[in-house]
C-alpha positions in Angstrom: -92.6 122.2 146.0 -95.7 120.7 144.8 -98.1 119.6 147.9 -97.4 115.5 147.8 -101.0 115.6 150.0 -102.9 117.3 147.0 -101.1 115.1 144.2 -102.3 112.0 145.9 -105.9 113.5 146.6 -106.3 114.2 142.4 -105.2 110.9 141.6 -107.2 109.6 143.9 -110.1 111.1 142.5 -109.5 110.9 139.0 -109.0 107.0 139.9 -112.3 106.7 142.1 -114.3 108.8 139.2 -112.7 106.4 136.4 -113.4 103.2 138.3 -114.9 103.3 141.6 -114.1 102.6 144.8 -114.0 99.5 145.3 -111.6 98.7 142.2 -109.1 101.1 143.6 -106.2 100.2 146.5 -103.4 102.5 147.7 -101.4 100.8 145.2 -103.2 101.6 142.7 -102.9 105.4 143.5 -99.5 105.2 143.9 -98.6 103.5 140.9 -100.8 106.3 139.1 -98.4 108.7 141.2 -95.1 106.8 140.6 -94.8 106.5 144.3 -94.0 104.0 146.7 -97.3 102.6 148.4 -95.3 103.7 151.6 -95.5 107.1 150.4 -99.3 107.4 149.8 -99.8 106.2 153.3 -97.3 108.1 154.6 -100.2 110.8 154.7 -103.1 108.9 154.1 -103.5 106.0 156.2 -106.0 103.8 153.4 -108.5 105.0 151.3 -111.7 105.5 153.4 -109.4 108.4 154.7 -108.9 109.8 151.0 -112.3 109.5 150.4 -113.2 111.3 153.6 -110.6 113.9 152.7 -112.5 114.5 149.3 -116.1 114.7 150.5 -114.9 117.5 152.7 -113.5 119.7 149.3 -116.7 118.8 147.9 -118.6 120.5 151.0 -116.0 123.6 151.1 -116.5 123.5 147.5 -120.4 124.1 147.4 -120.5 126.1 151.0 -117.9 128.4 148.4 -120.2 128.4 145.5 -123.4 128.7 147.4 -121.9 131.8 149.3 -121.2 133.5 146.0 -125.2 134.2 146.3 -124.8 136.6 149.2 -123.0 138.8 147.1 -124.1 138.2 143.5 -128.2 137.9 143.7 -130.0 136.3 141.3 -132.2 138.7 138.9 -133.8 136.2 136.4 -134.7 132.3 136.0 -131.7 132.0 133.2 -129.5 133.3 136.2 -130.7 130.2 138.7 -130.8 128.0 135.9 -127.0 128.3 135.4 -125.9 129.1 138.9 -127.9 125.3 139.7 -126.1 124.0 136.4 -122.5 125.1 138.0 -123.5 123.3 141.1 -123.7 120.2 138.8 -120.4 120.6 137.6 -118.9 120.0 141.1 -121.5 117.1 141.6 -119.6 116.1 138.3 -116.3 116.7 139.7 -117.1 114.9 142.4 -119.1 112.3 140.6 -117.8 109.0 142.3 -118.8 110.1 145.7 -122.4 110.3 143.8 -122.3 107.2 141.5 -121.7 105.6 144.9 -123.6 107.2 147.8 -124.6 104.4 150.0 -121.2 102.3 149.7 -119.7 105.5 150.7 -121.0 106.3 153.7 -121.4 102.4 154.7 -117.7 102.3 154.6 -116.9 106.0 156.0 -120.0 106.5 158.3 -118.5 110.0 159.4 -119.3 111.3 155.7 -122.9 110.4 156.9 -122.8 112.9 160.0 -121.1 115.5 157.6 -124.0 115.2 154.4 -127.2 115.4 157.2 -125.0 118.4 159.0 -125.7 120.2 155.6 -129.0 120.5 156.0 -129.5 124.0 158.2 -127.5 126.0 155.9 -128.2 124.3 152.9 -131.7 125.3 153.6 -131.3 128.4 154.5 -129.4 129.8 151.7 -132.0 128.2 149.6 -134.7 130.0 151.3 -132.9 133.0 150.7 -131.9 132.5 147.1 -136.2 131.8 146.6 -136.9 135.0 148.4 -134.8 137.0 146.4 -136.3 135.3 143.0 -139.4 136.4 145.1 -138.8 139.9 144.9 -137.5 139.8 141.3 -141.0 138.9 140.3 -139.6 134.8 139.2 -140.6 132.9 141.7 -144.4 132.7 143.2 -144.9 134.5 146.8 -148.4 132.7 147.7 -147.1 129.7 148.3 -146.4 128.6 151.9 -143.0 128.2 153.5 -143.6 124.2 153.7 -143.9 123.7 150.2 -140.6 125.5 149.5 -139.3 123.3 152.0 -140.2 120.3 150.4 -138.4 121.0 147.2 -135.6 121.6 148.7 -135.6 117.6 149.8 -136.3 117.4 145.8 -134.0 119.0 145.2 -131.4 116.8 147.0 -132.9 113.8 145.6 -132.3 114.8 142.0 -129.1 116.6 142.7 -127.5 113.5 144.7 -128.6 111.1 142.1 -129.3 111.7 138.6 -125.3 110.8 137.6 -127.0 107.2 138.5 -130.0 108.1 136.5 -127.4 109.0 133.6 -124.8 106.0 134.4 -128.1 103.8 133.7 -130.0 105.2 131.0 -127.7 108.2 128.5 -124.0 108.1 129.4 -124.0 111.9 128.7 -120.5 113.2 129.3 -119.3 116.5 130.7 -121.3 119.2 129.5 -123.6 117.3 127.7 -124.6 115.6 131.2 -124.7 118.9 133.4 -126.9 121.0 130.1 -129.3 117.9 130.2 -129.9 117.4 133.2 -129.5 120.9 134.5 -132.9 121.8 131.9 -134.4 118.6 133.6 -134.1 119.9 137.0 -134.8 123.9 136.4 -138.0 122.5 134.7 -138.8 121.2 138.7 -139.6 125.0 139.4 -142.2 125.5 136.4 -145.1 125.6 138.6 -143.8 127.9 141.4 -143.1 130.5 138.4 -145.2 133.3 138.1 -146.4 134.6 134.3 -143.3 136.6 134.2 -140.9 133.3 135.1 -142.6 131.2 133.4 -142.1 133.1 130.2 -138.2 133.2 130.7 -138.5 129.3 131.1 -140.1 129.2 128.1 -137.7 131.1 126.4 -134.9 129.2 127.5 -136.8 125.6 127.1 -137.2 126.9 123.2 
């Protein structure tokens, strides 16, 4: 038997990703369904706990994908290029949760707690991915540990919010959207290349 729980949380986000959240009731996601209102709440008390449900799946979903790095290591710029263009593609999943940061966590101020908890691991699997584009001879090693830091926060900045940046100025879809923006944000690490980066980013900025 399909998981009634899973059905409602798809809907729910292809709803919330088509028109928000504030345009979207229980009803709504039950009509989508062909269920009785009754039913959605049945598991799901209202929508702030939907949308609480999904921004955990979105965290499991990039602890999953960032933990594929302990076991794959990236060799060459083109590899972190598309390894930080797949992470775009769950921001894209994901993309009402993004289109609509600060209402979200305003009216689910637990999601708050959960995005800053993020920040330990998030920054040290970055710190790891760096050192091992270190060692491939990618990424520069005379920089100090501060600086590497600091672009992590970039980083977040441009990963949280250029769907709003897109909403506003392209309306890329799909593909389109993550391939843009993905050569936008890769092009972030052009001056902590070395020679030998720098030349693969030049080959894939061709």
């Amino acid at each position: 038997m399909t998981d009634t729980k899973a059905k409602i949380r798809e809907a729910a986000l292809k709803l919330f990703n088509e028109h928000g959240i504030d345009a979207i009731t229980i009803r709504h996601i039950a009509k989508e369904l062909g269920i009785s209102h009754g039913n959605v709440q049945y598991h799901y008390k209202n929508t702030n706990d939907i949308i609480l449900t999904l921004f955990n799946q979105l965290t499991d979903d990039m602890t999953a994908y960032l933990a594929k790095g302990d076991t794959t290591p990236l060799t060459t710029f083109r590899e972190w290029r598309e390894k930080m263009e797949s992470l775009f593609d769950v921001i894209l999943h994901y993309r009402f949760i993004f289109l609509h940061f600060v209402e979200v966590v305003r009216r689910v101020p637990s999601i708050k707690t959960i995005y800053n908890s993020w920040d330990k691991p998030r920054e040290q699997q970055f710190m790891q991915m760096f050192g091992l584009m270190k060692d491939q001879g990618i990424f520069r090693k005379d920089l100090p540990d501060q600086v590497w830091k600091d672009l992590i926060t970039q980083m977040y900045i441009f990963g949280d919010f250029f769907l709003s940046h897109n909403e506003i100025k392209l309306n890329l879809k799909g593909k389109k959207a993550v391939k843009h923006y993905g050569r936008i944000f890769s092009n972030l690490f052009y001056p902590y290349l070395t020679p030998k980066g720098r030349q693969q980013a030049d080959e894939l900025n061709a």
